[in-house]
Structure formats: structure tokens, C-alpha cells
C-alpha positions in Angstrom: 244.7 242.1 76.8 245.5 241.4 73.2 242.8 239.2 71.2 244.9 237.3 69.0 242.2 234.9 67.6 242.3 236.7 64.4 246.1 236.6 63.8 246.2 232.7 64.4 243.3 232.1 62.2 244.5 233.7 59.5 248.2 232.6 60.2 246.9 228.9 60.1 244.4 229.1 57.2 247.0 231.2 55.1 249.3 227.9 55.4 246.7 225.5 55.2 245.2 227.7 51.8 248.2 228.0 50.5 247.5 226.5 46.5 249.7 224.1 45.9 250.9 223.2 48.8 248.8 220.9 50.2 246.1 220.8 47.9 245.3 222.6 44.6 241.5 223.8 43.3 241.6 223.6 40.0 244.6 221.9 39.2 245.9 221.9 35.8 244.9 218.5 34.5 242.0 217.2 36.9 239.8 218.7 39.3 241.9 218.8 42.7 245.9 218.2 42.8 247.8 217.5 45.9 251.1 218.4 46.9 251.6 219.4 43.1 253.3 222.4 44.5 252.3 224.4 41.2 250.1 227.8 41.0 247.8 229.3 38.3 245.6 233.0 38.5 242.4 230.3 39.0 243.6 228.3 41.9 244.8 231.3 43.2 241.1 233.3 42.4 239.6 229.8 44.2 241.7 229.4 47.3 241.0 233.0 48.1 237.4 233.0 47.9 237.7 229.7 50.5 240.1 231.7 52.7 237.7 235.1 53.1 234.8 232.5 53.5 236.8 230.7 56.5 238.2 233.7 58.1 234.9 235.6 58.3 233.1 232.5 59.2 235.6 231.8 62.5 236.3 235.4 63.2 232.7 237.3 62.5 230.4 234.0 62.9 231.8 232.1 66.1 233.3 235.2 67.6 237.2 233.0 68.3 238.5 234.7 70.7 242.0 234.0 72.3 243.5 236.1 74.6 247.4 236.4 75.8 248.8 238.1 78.7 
């Protein structure tokens, strides 16, 4: 059996994280932006530091397991 609790973790946070798409840490004129759709190298530098913490806190911490099949 396949454990695919990784894959849909980081499938879901990858959307979620995306910066500027739902939200945006730093934005360009005020602390958080929303839906601004816009990107610079610090939001970018931001949002990945929240994704690794997220991912290795659901797939190293809690153990998330989901299996298929």
C-alpha cells in the first residue's frame, strides 16, 4: 500500500502557500496583503520558511498517514 499523506500535504499547503494568492507575507506596502496576486524574492523567502515548517510538522511530527488501495 502506497502512503500518500505526504503528497496531499504538500499538494494542499503548496496551494494554500502559494504568495499571492491567498495571502501575501510581506506585502509591498503593509504587512500582510490578500488576494493581491503579486510576488517579491521576500514573500517568496517567507512563505517557504512557513511551508517546510508545516510540512515537517504534519509529516515528521504527527506521523499523517493515508493510505490508498
Amino acid at each position: 500500500m502506497a502512503d500518500w499523506g505526504p503528497v496531499v500535504v504538500a499538494v494542499v499547503l503548496f496551494v494554500l502557500l502559494t504568495p499571492g494568492l491567498l495571502f501575501q507575507i510581506p506585502a509591498r506596502g503593509r504587512v500582510v496583503e490578500f488576494g493581491n496576486m503579486h510576488t517579491s524574492g521576500a514573500s517568496i523567502l517567507v512563505h517557504t520558511i512557513i511551508y517546510f515548517g508545516l510540512i515537517t510538522i504534519f509529516t515528521i511530527a504527527i506521523r499523517l498517514h493515508i493510505y490508498a488501495g
